[in-house]
C-alpha positions in Angstrom: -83.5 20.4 61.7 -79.6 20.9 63.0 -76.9 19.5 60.6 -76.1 17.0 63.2 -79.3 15.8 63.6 -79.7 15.5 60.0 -76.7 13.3 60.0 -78.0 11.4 62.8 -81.5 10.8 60.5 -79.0 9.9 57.5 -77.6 7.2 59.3 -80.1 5.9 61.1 -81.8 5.3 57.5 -79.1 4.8 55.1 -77.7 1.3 54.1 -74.8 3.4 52.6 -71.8 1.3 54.0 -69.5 4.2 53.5 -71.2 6.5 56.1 -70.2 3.6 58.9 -66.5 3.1 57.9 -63.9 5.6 58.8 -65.7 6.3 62.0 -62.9 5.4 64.1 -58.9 6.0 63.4 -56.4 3.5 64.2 -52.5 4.0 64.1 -49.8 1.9 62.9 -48.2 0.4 60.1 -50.2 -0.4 57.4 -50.4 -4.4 58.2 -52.6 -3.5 60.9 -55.1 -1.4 59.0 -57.8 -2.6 56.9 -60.2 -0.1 55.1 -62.8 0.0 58.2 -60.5 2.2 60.1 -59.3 5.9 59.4 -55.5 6.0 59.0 -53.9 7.9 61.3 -50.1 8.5 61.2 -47.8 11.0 62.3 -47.4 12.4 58.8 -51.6 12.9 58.5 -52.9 14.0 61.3 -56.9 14.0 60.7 -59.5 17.4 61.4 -62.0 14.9 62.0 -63.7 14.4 65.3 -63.7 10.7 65.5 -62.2 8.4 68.1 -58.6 8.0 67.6 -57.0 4.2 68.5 -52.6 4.4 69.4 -51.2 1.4 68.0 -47.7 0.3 67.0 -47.2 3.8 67.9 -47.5 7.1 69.4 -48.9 10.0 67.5 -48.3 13.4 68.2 -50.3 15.8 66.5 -53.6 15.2 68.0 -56.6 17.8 67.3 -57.8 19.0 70.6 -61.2 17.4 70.2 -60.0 14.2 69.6 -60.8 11.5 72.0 -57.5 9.2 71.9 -57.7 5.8 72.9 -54.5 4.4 74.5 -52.9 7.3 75.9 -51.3 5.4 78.9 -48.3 3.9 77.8 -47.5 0.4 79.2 -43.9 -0.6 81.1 -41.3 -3.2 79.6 -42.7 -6.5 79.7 -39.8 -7.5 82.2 -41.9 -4.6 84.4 -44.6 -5.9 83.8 -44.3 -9.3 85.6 -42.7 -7.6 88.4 -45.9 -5.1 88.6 -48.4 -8.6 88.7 -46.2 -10.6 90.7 -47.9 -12.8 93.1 -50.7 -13.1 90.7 -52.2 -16.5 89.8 -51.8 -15.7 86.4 -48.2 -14.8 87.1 -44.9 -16.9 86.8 -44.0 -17.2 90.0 -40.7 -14.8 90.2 -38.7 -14.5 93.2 -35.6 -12.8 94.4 -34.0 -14.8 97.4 -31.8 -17.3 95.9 -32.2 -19.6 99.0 -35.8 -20.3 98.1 -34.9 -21.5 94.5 -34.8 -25.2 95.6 -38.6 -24.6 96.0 -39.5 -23.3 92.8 -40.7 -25.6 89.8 -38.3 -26.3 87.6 -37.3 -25.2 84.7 -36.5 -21.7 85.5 -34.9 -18.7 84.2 -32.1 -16.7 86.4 -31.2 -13.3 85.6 -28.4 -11.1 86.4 -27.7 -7.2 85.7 -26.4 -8.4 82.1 -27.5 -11.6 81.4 -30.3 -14.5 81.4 -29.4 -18.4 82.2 -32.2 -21.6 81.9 -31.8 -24.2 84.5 -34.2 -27.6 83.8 -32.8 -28.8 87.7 -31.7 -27.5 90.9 -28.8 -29.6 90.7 -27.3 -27.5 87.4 -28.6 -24.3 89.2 -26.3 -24.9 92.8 -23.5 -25.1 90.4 -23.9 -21.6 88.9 -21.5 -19.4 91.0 -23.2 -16.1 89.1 -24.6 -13.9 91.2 -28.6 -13.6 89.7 -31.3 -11.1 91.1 -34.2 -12.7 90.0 -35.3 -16.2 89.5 -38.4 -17.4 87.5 -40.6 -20.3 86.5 -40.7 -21.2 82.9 -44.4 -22.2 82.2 -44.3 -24.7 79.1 -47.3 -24.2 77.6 -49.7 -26.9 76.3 -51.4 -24.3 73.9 -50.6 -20.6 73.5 -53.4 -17.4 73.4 -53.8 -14.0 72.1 -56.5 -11.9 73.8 -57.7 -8.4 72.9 -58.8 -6.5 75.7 -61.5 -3.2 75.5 -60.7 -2.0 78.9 -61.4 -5.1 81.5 -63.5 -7.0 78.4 -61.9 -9.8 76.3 -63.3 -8.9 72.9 -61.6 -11.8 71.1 -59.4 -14.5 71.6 -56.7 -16.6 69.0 -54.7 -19.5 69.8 -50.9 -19.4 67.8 -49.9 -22.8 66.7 -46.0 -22.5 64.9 -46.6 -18.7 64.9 -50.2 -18.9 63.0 -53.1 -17.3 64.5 -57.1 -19.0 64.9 -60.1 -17.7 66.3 -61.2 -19.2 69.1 -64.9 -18.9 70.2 -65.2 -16.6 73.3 -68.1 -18.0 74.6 -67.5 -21.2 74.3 -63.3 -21.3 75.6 -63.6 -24.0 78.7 -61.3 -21.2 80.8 -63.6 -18.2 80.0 -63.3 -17.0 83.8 -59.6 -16.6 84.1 -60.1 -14.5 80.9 -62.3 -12.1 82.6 -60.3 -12.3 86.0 -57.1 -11.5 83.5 -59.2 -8.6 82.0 -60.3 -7.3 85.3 -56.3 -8.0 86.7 -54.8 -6.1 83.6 -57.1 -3.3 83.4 -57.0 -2.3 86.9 -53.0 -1.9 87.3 -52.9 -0.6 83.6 -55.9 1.1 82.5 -55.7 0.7 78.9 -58.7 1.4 76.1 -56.9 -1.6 74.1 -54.3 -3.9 74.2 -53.2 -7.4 73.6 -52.3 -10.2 76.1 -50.2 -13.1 75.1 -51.4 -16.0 77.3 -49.7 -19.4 77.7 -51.9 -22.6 78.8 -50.4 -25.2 80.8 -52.7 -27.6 83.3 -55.6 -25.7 82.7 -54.3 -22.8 84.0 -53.4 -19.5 82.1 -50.4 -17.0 82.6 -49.6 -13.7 81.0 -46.8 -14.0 79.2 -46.7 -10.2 77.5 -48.9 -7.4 77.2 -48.4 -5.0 74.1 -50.1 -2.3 72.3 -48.5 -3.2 68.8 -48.7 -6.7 67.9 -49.4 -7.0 64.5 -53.2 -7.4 64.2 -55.2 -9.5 61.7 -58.2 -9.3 60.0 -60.9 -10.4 62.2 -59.4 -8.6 65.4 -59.6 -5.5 63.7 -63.1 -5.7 63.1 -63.7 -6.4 66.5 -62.0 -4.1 67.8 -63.7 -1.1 65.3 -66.9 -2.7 66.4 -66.2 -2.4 69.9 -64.4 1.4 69.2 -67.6 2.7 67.0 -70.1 1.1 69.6 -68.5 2.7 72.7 -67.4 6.1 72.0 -71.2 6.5 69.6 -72.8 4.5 72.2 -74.9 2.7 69.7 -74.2 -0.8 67.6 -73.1 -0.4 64.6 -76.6 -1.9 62.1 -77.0 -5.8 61.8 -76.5 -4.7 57.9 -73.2 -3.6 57.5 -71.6 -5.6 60.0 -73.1 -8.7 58.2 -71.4 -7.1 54.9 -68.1 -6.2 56.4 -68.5 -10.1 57.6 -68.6 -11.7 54.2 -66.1 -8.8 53.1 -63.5 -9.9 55.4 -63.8 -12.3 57.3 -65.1 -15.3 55.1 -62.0 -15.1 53.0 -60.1 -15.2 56.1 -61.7 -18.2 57.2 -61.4 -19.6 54.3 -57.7 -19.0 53.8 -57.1 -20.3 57.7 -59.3 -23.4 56.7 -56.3 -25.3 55.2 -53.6 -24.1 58.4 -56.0 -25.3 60.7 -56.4 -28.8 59.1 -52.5 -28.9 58.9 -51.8 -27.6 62.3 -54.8 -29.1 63.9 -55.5 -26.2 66.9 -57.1 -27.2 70.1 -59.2 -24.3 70.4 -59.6 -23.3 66.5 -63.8 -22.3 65.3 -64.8 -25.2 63.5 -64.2 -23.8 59.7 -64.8 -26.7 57.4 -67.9 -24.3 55.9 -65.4 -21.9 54.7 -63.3 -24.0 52.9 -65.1 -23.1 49.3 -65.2 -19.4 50.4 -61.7 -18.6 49.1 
């Protein structure tokens, strides 16, 4: 029998949570990296022939056989909306400053130096600055972090006062503009990963940012080295360990969001009241 099929054997058999974590490497400060994930840094580069995710930064000393995820690197967010423009999922942005008086107010006007908020066309044909671009301000009922694996939304958190809560994927009542978001980011940027802040007004979402380096918490990175180990091995990783790595990190997370979430009160929070012993 080869070595590698050995291995294979070995892990198909062994409840040995060790030989599942470290499968996949993940880049970036060390905030955004929780045991599961091989650290990967410029300063220790890794041998190892395991997927490889950029995050919070670029790494260049690479091993030839490495597969790196997140290679492309995305524009300036002020790019960004100019790229999806005309989008539904889009603040409408426009350049001709005689079609302001259509627009919904409030809006933001920019200039080559600077940025100016107008709440009414009135205070806007005042303004004698000459702006090039002119867009709506969505004020948003609830606001949405999404992690994207390619045109997938792999998990979803609604911010309330700068706190994060899982929200249930399955369940969210505005699943399908997810997926038509997924499908809209992933065809203009191609990326392996990223996050998409999302702002809800009117039952309508709107992309607010796309990043590759927003901090990450607990239960998005064990999504996302879920969704990393499944896809490059192109096999699950066992119902075993991911149960363990379950009550190993994410039950005390629960637990500690338990108390935010009663305070806060989210709209679209996972009901966590049977975590609130966990801690």
């Amino acid at each position: 029998m080869s070595l590698k099929r050995f291995d294979d054997y070995l892990l198909g058999f062994s409840r040995d949570p060790k030989l599942f974590e470290k499968r996949v490497g993940l880049s970036g400060s060390e905030q955004d990296v929780c045991d599961l994930f091989e650290k990967w840094s410029e300063d220790s580069s890794s041998n190892r022939e395991i997927p490889m995710i950029q995050w919070n930064t670029t790494v260049s000393k690479i091993n030839e056989n490495q597969a790196v995820l997140n290679r492309n690197v995305l524009p300036s967010q002020a790019d960004i909306l100019i790229d999806l423009n005309g989008s539904q999922f889009v603040p409408k942005t426009i350049t001709e400053r005689s079609a302001v008086k259509s627009m919904k107010f409030p809006i933001l006007a920019i200039s080559e130096v600077d940025q100016e908020v107008f709440n009414t066309y009135g205070k806007f044909k005042k303004s004698e600055t000459r702006f090039k671009k002119f867009r709506e301000i969505v004020k948003p009922e609830s606001k949405l972090n999404m992690i994207l694996h390619k045109s997938e939304p792999i998990h979803l958190q609604e911010e309330v006062n700068g706190v994060r809560f899982d929200s249930d994927l399955s369940r969210f009542k505005f699943r399908s503009q997810l997926d038509q978001i997924g499908t809209l980011v992933n065809d203009r940027y191609g990326m392996d990963f990223c996050n998409v802040d999302l702002l809800e007004n009117s039952g309508n979402l709107y992309i607010d940012s796309i990043d590759t380096s927003k901090r990450l918490e607990a239960t998005q990175i064990v999504k996302m080295y879920e969704t990393a180990y499944s896809s490059f091995y192109e096999e699950s990783l066992p119902n075993w360990f991911r149960k363990s790595v379950f009550e190993r990190v994410t039950v005390p997370y629960y637990a500690k969001k338990y108390y935010d979430a009663a305070l806060l009160k989210p709209k679209y929070a996972k009901d966590l009241s049977k975590y609130a012993k966990s801690e």
